[in-house]
ChimeraX commands (.cxc) that place a marker at each C-alpha (Angstrom):
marker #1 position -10.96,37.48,21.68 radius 0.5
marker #1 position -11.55,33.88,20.76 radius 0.5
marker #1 position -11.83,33.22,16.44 radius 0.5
marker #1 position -15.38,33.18,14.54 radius 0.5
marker #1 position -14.30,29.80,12.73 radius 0.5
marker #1 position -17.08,28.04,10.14 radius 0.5
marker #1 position -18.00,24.86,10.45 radius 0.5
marker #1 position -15.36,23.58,7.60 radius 0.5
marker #1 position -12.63,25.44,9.43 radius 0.5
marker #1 position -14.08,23.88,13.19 radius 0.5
marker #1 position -14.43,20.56,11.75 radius 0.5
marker #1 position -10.21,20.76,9.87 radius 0.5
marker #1 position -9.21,22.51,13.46 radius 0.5
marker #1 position -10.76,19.56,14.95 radius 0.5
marker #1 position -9.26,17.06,12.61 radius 0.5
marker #1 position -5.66,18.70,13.29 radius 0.5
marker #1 position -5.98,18.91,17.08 radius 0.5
marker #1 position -6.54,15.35,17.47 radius 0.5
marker #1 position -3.79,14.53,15.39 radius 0.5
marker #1 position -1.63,16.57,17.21 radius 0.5
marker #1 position 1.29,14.20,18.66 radius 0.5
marker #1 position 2.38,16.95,21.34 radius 0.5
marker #1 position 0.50,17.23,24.60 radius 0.5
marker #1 position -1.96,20.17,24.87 radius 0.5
marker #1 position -0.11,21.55,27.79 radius 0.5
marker #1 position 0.70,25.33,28.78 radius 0.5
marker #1 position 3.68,25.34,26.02 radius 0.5
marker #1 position 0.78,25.91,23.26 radius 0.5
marker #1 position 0.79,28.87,21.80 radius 0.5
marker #1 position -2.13,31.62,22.48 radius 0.5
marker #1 position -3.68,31.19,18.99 radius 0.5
marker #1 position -4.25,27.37,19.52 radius 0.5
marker #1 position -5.61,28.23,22.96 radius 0.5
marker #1 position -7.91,30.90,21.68 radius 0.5
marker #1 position -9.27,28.72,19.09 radius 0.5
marker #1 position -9.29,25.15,21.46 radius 0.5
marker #1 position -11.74,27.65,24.03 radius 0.5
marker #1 position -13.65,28.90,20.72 radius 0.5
marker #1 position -15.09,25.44,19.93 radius 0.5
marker #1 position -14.87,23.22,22.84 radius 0.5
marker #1 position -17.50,23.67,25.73 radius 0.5
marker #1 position -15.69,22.10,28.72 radius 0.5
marker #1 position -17.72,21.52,31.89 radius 0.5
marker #1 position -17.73,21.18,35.77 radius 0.5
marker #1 position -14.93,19.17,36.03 radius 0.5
marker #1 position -12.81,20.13,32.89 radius 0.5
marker #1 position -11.69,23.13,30.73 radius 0.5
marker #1 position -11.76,23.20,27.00 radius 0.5
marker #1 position -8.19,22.34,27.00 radius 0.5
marker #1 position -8.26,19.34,29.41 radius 0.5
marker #1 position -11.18,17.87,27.27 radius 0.5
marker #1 position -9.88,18.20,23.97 radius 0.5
marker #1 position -6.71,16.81,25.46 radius 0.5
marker #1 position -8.63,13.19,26.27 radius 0.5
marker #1 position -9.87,13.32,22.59 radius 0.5
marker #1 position -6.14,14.23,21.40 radius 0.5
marker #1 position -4.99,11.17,24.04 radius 0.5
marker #1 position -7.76,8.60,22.94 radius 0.5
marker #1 position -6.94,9.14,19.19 radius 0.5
marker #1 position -3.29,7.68,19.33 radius 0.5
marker #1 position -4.00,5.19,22.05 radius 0.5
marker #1 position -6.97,3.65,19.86 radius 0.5
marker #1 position -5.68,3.87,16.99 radius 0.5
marker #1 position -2.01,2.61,17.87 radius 0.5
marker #1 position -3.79,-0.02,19.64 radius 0.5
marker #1 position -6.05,-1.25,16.43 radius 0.5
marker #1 position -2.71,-1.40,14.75 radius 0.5
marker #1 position -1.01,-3.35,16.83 radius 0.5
marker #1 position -4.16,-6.11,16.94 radius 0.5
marker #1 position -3.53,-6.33,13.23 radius 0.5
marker #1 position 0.45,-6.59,13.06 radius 0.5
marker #1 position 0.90,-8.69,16.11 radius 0.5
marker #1 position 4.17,-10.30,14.83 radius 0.5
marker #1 position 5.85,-6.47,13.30 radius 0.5
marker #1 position 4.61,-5.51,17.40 radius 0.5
marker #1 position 6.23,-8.22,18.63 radius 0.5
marker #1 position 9.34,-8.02,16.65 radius 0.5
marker #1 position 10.41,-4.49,17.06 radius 0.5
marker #1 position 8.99,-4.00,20.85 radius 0.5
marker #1 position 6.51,-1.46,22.42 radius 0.5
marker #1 position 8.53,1.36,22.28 radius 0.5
marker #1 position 9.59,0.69,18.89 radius 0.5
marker #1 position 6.14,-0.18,17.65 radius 0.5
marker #1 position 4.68,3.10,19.04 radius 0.5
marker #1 position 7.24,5.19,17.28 radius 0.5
marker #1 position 6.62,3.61,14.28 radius 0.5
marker #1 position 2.60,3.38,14.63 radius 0.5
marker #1 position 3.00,7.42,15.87 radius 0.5
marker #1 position 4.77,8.14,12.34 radius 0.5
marker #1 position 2.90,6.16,9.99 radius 0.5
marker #1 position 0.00,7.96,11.59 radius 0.5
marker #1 position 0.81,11.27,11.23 radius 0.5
marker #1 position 2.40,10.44,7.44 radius 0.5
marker #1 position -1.10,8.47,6.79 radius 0.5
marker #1 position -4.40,9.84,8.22 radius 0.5
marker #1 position -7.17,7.87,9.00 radius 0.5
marker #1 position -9.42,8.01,6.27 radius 0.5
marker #1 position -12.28,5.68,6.52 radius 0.5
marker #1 position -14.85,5.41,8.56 radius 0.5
marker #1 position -13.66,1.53,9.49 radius 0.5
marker #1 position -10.54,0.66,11.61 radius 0.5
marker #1 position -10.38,-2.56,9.64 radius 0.5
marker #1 position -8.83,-0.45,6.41 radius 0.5
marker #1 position -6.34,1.82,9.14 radius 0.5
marker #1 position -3.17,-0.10,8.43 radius 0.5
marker #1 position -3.48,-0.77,4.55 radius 0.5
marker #1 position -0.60,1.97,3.49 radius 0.5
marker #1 position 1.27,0.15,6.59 radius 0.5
marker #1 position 3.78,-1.87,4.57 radius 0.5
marker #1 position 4.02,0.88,1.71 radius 0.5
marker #1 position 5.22,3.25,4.53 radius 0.5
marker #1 position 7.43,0.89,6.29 radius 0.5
marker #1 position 9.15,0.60,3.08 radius 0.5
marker #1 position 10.44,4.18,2.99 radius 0.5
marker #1 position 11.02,4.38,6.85 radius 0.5
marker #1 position 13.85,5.01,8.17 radius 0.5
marker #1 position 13.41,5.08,11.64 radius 0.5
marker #1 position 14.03,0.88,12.18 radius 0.5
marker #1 position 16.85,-0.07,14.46 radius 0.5
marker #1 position 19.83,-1.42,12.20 radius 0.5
marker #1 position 19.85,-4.99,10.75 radius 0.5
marker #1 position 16.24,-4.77,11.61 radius 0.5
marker #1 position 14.27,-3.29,8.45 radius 0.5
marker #1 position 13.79,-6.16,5.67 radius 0.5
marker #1 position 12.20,-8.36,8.76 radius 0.5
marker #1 position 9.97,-5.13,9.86 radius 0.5
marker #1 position 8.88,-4.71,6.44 radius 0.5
marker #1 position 8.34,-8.74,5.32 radius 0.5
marker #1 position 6.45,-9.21,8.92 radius 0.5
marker #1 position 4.43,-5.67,7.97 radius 0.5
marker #1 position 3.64,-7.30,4.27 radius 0.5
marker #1 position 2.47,-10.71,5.87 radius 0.5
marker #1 position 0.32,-9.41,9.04 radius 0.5
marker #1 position -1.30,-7.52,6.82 radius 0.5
marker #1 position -1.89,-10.90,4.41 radius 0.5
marker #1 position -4.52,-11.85,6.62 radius 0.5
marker #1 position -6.31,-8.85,7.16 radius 0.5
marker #1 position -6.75,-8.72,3.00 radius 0.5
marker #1 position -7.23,-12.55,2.62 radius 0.5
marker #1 position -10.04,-12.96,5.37 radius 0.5
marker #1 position -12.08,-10.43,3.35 radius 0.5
marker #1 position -11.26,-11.32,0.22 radius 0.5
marker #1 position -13.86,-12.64,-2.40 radius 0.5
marker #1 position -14.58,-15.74,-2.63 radius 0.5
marker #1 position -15.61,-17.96,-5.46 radius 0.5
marker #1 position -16.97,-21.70,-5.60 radius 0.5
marker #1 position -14.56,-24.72,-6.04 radius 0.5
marker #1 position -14.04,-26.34,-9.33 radius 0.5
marker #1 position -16.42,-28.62,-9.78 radius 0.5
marker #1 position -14.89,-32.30,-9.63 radius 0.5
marker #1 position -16.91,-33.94,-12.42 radius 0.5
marker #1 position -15.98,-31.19,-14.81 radius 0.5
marker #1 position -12.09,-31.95,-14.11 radius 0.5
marker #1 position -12.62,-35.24,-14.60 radius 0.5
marker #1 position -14.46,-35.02,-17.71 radius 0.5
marker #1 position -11.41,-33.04,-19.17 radius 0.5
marker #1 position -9.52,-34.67,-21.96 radius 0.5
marker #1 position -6.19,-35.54,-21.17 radius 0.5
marker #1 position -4.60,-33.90,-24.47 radius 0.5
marker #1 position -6.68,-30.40,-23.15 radius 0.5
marker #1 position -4.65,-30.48,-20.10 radius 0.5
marker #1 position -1.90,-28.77,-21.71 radius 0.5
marker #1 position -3.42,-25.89,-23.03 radius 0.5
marker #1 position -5.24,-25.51,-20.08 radius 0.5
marker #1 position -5.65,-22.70,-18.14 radius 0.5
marker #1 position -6.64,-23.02,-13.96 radius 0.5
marker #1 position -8.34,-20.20,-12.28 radius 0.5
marker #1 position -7.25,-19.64,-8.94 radius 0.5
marker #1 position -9.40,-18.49,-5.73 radius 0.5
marker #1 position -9.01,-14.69,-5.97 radius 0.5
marker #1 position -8.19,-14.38,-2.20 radius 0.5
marker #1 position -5.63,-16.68,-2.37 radius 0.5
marker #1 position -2.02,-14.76,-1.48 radius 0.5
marker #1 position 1.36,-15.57,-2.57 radius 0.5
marker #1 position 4.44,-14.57,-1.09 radius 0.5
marker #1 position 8.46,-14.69,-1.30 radius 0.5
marker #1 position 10.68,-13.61,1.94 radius 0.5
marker #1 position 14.39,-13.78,3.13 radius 0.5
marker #1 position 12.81,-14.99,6.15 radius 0.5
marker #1 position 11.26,-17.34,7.76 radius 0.5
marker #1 position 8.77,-14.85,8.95 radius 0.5
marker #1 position 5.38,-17.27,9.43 radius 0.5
marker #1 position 7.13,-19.61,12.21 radius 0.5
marker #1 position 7.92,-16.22,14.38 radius 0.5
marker #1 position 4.01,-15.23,13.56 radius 0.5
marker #1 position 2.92,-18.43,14.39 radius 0.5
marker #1 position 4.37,-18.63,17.76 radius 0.5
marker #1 position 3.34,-15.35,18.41 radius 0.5
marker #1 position -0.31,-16.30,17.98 radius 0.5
marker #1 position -0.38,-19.06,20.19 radius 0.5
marker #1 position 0.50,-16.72,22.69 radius 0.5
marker #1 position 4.40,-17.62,23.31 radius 0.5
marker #1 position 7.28,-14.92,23.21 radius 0.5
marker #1 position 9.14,-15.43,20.49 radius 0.5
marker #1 position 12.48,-13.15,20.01 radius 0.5
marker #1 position 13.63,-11.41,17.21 radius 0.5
marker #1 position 16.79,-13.60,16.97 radius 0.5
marker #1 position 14.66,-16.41,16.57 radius 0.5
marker #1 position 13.78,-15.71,12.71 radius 0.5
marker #1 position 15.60,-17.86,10.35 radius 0.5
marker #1 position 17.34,-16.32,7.96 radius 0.5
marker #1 position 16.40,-18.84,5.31 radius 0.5
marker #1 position 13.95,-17.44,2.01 radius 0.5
marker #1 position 10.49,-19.05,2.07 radius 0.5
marker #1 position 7.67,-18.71,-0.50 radius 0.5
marker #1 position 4.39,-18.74,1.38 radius 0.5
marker #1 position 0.57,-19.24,0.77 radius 0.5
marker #1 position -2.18,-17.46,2.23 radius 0.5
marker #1 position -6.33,-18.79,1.95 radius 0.5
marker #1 position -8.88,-18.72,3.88 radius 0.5
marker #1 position -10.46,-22.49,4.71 radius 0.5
marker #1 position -13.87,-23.61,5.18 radius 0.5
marker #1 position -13.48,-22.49,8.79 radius 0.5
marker #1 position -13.62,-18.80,7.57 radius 0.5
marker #1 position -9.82,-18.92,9.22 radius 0.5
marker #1 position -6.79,-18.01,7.33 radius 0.5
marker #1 position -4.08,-20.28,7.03 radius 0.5
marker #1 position -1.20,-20.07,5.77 radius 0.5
marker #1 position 1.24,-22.74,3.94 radius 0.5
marker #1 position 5.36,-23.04,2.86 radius 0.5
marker #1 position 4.93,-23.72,-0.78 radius 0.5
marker #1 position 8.33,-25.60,-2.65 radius 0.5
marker #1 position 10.34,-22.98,-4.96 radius 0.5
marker #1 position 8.32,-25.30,-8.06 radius 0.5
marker #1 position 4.80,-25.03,-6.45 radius 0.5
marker #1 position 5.30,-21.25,-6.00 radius 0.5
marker #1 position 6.68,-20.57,-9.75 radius 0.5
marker #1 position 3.71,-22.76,-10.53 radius 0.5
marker #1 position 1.17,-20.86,-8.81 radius 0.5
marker #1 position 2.25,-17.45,-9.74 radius 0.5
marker #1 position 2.68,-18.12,-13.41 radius 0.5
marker #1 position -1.34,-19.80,-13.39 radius 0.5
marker #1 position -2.68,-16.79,-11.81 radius 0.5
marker #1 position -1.31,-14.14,-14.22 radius 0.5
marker #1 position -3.21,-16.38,-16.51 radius 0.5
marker #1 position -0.22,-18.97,-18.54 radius 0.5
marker #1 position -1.83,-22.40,-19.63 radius 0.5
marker #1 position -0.79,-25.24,-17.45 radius 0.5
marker #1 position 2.19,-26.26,-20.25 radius 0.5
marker #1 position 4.18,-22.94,-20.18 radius 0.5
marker #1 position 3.53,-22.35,-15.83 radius 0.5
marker #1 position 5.35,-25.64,-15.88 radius 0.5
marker #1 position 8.11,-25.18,-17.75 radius 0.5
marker #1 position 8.06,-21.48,-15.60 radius 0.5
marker #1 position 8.17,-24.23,-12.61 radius 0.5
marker #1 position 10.99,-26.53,-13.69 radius 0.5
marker #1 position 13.17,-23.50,-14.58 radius 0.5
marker #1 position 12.60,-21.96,-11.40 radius 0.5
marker #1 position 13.55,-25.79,-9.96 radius 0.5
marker #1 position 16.59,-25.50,-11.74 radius 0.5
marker #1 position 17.47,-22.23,-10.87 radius 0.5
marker #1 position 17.47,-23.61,-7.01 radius 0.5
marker #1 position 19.73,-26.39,-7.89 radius 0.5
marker #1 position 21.88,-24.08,-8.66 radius 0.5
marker #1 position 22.25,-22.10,-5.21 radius 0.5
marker #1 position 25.14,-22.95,-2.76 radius 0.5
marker #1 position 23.77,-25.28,0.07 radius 0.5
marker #1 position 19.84,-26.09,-1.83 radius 0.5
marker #1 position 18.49,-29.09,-1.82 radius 0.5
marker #1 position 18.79,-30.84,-5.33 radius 0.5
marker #1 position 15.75,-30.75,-6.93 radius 0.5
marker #1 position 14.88,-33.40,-10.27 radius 0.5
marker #1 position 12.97,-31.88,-12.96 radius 0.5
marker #1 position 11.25,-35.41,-13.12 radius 0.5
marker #1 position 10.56,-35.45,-9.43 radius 0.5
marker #1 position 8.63,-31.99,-10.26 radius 0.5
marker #1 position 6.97,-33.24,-12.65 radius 0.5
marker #1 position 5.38,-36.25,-10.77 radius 0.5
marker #1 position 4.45,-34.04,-7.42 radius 0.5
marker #1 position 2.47,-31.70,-10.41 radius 0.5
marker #1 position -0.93,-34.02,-9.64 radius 0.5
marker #1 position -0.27,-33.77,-6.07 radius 0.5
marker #1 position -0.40,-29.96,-5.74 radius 0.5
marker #1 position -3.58,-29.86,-8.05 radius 0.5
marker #1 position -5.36,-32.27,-5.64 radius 0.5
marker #1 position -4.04,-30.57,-2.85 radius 0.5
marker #1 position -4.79,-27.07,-4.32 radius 0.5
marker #1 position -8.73,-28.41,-5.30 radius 0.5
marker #1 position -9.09,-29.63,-1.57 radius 0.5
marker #1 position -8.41,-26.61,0.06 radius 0.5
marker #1 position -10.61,-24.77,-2.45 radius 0.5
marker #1 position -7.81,-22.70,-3.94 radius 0.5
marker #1 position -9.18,-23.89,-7.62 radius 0.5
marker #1 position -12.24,-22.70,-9.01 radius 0.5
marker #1 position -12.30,-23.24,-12.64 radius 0.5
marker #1 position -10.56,-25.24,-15.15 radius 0.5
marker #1 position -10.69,-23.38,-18.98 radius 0.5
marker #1 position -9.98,-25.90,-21.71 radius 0.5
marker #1 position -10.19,-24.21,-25.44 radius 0.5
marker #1 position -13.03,-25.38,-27.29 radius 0.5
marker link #1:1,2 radius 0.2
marker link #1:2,3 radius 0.2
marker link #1:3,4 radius 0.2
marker link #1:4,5 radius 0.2
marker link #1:5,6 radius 0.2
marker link #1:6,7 radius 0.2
marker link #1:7,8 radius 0.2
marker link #1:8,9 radius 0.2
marker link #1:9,10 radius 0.2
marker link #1:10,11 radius 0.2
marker link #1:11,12 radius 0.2
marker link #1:12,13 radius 0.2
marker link #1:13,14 radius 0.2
marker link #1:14,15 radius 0.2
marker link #1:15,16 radius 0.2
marker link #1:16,17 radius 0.2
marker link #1:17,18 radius 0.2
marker link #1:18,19 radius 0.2
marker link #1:19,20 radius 0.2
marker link #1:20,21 radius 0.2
marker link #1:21,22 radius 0.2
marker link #1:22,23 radius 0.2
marker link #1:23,24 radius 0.2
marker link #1:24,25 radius 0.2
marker link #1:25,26 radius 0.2
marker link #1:26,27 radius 0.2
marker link #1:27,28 radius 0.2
marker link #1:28,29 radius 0.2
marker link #1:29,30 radius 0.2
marker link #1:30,31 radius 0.2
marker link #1:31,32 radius 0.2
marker link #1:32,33 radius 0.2
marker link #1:33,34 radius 0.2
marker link #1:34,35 radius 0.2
marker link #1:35,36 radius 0.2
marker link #1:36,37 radius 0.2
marker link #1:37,38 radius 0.2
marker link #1:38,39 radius 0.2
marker link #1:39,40 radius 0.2
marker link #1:40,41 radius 0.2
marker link #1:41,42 radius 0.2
marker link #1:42,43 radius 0.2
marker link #1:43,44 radius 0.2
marker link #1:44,45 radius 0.2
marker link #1:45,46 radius 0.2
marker link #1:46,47 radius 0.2
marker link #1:47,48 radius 0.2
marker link #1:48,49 radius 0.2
marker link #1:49,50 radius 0.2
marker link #1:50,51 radius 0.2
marker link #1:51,52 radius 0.2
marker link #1:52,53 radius 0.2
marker link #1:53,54 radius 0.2
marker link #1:54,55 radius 0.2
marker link #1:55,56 radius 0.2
marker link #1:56,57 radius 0.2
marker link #1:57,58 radius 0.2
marker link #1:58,59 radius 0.2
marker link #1:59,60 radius 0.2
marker link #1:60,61 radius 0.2
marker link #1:61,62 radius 0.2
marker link #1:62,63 radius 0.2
marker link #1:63,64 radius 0.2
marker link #1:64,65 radius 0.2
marker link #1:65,66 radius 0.2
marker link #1:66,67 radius 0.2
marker link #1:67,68 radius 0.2
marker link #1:68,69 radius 0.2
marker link #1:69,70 radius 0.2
marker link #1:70,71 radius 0.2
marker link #1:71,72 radius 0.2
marker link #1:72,73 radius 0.2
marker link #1:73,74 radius 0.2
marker link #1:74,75 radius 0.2
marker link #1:75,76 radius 0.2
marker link #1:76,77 radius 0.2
marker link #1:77,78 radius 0.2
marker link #1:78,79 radius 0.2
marker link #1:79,80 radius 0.2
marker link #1:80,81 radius 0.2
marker link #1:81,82 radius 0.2
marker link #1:82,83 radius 0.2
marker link #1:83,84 radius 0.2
marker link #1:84,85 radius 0.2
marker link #1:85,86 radius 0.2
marker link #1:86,87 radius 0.2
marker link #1:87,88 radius 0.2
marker link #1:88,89 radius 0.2
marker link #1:89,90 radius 0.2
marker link #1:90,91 radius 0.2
marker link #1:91,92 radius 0.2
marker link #1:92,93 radius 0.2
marker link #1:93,94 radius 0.2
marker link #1:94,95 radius 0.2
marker link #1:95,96 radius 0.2
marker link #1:96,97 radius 0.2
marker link #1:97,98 radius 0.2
marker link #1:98,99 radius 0.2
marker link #1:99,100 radius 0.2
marker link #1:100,101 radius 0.2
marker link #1:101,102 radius 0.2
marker link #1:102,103 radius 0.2
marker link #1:103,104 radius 0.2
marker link #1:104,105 radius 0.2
marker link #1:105,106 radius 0.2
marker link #1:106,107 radius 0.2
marker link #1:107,108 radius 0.2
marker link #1:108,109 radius 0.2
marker link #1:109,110 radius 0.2
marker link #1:110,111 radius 0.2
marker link #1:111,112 radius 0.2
marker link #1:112,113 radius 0.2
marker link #1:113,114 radius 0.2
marker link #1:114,115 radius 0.2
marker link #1:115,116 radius 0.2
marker link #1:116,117 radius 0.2
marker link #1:117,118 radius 0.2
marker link #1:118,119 radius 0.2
marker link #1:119,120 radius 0.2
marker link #1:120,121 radius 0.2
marker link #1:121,122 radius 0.2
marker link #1:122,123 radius 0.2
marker link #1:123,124 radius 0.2
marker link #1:124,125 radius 0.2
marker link #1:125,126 radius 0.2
marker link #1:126,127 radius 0.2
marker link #1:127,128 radius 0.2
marker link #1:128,129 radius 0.2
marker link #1:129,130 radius 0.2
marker link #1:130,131 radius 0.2
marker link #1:131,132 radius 0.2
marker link #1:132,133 radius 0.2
marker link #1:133,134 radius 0.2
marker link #1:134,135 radius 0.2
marker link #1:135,136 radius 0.2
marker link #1:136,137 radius 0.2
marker link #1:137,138 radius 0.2
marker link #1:138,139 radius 0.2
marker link #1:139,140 radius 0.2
marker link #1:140,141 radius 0.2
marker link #1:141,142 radius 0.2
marker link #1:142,143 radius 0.2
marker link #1:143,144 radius 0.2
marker link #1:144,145 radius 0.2
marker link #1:145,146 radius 0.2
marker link #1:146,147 radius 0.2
marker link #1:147,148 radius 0.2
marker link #1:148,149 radius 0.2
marker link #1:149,150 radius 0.2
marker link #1:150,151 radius 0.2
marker link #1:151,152 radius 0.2
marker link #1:152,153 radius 0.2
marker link #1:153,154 radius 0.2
marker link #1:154,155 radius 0.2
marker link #1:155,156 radius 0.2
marker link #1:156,157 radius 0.2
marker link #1:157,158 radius 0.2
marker link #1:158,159 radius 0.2
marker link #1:159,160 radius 0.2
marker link #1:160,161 radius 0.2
marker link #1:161,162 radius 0.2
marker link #1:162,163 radius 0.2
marker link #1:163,164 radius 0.2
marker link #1:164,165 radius 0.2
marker link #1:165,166 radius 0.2
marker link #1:166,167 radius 0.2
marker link #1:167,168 radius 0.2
marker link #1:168,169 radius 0.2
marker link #1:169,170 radius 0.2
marker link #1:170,171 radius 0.2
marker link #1:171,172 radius 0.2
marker link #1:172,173 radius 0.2
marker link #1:173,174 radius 0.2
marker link #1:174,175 radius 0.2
marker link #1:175,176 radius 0.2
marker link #1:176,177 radius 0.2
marker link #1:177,178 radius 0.2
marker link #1:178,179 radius 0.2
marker link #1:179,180 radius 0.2
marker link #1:180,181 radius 0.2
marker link #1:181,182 radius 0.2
marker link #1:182,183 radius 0.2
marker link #1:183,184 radius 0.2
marker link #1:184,185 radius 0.2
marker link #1:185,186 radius 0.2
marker link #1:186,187 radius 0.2
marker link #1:187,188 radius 0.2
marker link #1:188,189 radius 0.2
marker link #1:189,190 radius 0.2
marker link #1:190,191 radius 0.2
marker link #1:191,192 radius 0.2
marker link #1:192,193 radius 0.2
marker link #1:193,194 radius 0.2
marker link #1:194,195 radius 0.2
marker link #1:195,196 radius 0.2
marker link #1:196,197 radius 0.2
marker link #1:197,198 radius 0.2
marker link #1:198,199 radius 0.2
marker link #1:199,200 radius 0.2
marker link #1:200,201 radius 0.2
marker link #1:201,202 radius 0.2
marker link #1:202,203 radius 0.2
marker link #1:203,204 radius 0.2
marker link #1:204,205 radius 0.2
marker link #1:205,206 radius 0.2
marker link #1:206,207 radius 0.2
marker link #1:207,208 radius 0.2
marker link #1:208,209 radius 0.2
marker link #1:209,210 radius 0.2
marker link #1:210,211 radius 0.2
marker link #1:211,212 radius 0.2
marker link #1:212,213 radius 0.2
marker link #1:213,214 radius 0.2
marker link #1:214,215 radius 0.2
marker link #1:215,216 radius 0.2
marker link #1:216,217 radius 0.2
marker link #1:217,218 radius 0.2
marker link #1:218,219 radius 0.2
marker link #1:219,220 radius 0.2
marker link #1:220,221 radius 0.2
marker link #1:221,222 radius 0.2
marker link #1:222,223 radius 0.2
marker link #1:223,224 radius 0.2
marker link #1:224,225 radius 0.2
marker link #1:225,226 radius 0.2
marker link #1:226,227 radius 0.2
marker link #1:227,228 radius 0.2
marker link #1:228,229 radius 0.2
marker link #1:229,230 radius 0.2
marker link #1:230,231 radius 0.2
marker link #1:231,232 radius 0.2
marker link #1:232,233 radius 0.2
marker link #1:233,234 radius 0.2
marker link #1:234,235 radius 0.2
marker link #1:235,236 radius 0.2
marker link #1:236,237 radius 0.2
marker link #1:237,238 radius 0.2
marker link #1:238,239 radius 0.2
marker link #1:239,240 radius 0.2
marker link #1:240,241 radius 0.2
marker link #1:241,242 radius 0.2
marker link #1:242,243 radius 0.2
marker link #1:243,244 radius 0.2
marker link #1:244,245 radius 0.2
marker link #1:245,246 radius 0.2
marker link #1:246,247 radius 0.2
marker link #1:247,248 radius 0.2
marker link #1:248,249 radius 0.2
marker link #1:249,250 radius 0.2
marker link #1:250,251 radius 0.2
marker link #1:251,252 radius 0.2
marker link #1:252,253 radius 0.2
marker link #1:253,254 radius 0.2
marker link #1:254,255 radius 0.2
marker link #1:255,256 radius 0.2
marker link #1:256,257 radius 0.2
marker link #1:257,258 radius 0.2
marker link #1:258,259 radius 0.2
marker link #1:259,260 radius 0.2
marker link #1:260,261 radius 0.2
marker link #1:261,262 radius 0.2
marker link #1:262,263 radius 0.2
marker link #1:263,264 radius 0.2
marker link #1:264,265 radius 0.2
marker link #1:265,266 radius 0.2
marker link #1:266,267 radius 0.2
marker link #1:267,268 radius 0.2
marker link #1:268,269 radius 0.2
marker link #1:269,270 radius 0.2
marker link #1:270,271 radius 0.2
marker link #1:271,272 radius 0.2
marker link #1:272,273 radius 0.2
marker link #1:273,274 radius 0.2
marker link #1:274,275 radius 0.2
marker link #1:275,276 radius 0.2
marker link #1:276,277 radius 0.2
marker link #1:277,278 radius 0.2
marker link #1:278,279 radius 0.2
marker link #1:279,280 radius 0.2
marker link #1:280,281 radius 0.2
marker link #1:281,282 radius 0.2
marker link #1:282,283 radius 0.2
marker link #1:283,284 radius 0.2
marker link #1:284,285 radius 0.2
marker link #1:285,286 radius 0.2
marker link #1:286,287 radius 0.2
marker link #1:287,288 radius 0.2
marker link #1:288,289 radius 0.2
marker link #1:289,290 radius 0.2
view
């Protein structure tokens, strides 16, 4: 005799069945069966089981799909079997929960870093490429605030510059890899096949903003311009973020194989990256103390 369920319990038997990540075949068990005939209709052509099978079907194919549109390089990188094992767990671990398929793989890189299901050697590059993919999901809808204004910079003294402090474009997005994980995006954007073995294993501090063009971008900041960025946006006045940059400078010169790097030859590019942040509308205020 088939269940009396209320609507809560339909709607959470609903919920589940989709979810389910076995078929709906004749191994289910008589409850399941009993309950799948109590709520679906079927018709002509299918029974209950069949139709809530093409629901069960169309909820991981959709929904593995949408995630691999928004990590095309993590897709890429670990393969389609790969990616659909992974996609398969993360969605069982993390239901859907909101009503747009843009939010879907937000827990993505949270739950790649606790999986262990990665091939071996391949889980720091799954979980940097998860991290930037989703970059510009977050950065295209980011808010978005107006430019500095260019007569107000100018008008500052140059003794206030010190004690300044620069406000940063709040979708802006910093990042530090082991990898050079944005070339192997890149190519996979313009639509070429780039291999796994093709990342560089070199660390790279990256940039993400979205231009005028309402595109994201992305740009390989200096180990200086980086340590300068980060220390302005959790709010240091321009004086201390630069001695936070010519430290971290320093600290570079000191790895085997870098690229010597001259405190004074920071110091000069400093005006460089400010005019280079202002045009690409990463600064949008300048606070001098009164």
């Amino acid at each position: 005799m088939a269940p009396r369920l209320t609507l809560a319990e339909t709607q959470a038997f609903l919920g589940d069945l989709v979810r389910r990540a076995d078929s709906l075949g004749s191994n289910c068990d008589t409850d399941l069966h009993a309950c799948v005939f109590a709520v679906v209709a079927g018709n002509e052509r299918l029974t209950p089981l069949e139709q809530a099978e093409i629901y069960r079907e169309q909820f991981w194919l959709r929904h593995r799909d949408s995630l691999e549109e928004d990590f095309p390089a993590l897709a890429q990188f670990l393969g389609a079997d790969a990616f659909q094992s992974f996609a398969r767990a993360y969605l069982a671990a993390v239901p859907p929960s909101s009503w747009t398929l843009r939010d879907l793989g937000l827990a993505l890189p949270q739950f790649a870093d606790g999986h262990d299901g990665f091939a071996e050697g391949s889980a720091t590059i799954a979980r940097e490429l998860a991290r930037f993919d989703l970059g510009f999901i977050t950065v295209f809808d980011a808010a978005a605030a107006p430019p500095v204004d260019a007569a107000k910079v100018a008008a500052i003294a140059e003794e206030a510059w010190a004690g300044a402090r620069i406000v940063l474009q709040p979708g802006l997005a910093l990042f530090t890899f082991k990898h050079a994980i944005h070339e192997f995006r890149s190519a996979v954007r313009q639509g070429e096949d780039p291999q796994p073995k093709s990342i560089d294993a070199r660390p790279v501090r990256l940039a993400l903003y979205r231009g005028t063009d309402l595109r994201v971008h992305q740009a390989e900041l200096t180990v200086a311009e980086h340590a300068l960025l980060v220390a302005l946006r959790e709010g240091a006045p321009l004086s201390a973020a630069c001695e936070r940059a010519l430290l971290a400078a320093d600290n570079e010169n000191r790895m085997p194989g870098a690229d010597s790097l001259d405190p004074g030859e920071v110091e000069a590019k400093l005006g460089g990256w400010f005019a280079a942040w202002a045009a690409r509308g990463w600064v949008t205020d300048v606070v001098t103390s009164p």
